[in-house]
N, C-alpha and C positions, 0 to 999 in steps of 0.2 A: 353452639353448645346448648341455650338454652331450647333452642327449637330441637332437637335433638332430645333430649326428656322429653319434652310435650309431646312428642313422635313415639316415644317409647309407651305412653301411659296412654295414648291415645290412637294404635295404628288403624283400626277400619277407619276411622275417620279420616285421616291423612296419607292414605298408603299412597295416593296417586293425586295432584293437583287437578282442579275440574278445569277443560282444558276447550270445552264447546260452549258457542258464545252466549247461546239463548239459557244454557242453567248457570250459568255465571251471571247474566243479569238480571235471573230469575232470584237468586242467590241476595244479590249485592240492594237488588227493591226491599226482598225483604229485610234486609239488614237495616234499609233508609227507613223502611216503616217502624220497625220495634225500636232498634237501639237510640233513637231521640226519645222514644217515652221512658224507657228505662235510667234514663241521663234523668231526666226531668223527675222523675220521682225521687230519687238520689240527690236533688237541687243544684241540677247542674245542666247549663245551657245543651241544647240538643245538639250543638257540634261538639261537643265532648265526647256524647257517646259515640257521634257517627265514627270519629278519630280514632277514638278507642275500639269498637268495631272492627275497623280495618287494621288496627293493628295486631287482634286478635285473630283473624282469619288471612291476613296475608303473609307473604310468603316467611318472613321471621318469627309469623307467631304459629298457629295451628297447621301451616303449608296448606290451605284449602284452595288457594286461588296461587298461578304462577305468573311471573310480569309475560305477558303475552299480550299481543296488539290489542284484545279487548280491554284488558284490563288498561293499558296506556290510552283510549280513546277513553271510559271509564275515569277516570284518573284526571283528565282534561276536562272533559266537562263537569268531574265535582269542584274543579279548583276554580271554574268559568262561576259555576251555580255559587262558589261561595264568596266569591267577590261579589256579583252582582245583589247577594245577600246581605255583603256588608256595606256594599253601595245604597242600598235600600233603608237602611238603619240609618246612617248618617244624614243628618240632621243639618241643614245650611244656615238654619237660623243659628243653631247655637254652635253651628262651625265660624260663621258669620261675629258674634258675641266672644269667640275664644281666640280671633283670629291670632292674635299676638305668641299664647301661647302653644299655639297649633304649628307656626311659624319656626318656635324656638326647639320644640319638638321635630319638628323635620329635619331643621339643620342638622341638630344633634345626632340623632337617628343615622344622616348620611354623613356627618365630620368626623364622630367618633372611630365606626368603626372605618374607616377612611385611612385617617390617621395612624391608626395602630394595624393597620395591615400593610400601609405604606411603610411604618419602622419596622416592622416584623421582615418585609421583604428587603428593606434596604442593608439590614441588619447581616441579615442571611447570604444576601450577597456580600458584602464586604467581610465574612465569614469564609467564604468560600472563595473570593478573587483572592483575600492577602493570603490564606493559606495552597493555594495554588499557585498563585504571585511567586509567595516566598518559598515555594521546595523548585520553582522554575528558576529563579537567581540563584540560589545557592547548587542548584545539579548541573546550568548550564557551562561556566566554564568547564567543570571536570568534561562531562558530555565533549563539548567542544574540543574539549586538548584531547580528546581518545580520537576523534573524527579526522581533523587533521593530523595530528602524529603520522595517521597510516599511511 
């Protein structure tokens, strides 16, 4: 709906997804060039902007680019380039000095939501077996007495 306005207020620009690989990554460079200094002027780390960016010109916001193998190769190496970015920040020393609480943070991280998607699903099944359970006990006699009767 919302990309649908922006389509409306905006059609030379979005009448058709750029769909050839070489202005798509002509495209998506210069996005990496600008939208980190504009982030940073605004005082905001340059992965904001690049994020912001992309979800400005992909396919929910402006339709400028459509998911197509480049864009999913695209896609893959920013998510390679931004881990190894936050690999790079990371600090041993003072991972090394936090360990304990870096530890309790991890657990957390993987117990919580763990936990609450295991009750969620356990939930939902037992939702769904007694209520299927219980209309199969209560229809199969009847069921059965028509079956045999005949």
């Amino acid at each position: 709906m919302k990309a649908d306005a922006i389509r409306f207020f905006l059609p030379a620009i979005v009448a058709t997804p750029i769909k050839e690989p070489v202005p798509i990554f002509s495209v998506i460079l210069g996005i990496m060039l600008i939208a980190p200094l504009f982030s940073e002027k605004m005082h905001l780390p340059g992965i904001v902007g690049l994020i912001l960016a992309g979800v400005i010109v992909g396919p929910n916001g402006l339709g400028l680019f459509a998911r197509d193998n480049t864009i999913v190769l695209l896609d893959t190496v920013g998510l390679l380039f931004l881990m190894f970015m936050a690999g790079l920040e990371t600090s041993l020393d003072e991972m090394k000095h936090n360990a304990d609480k870096a530890l309790i943070f991890g657990l957390l991280t993987f117990a919580v939501p763990m936990i609450l998607g295991t009750g969620d699903n356990v939930s939902n099944w037992l939702r769904i077996f007694t209520s299927d359970f219980s209309r199969f006990l209560f229809c199969f006699p009847y069921l059965a007495g028509i079956t045999y009767s005949q």
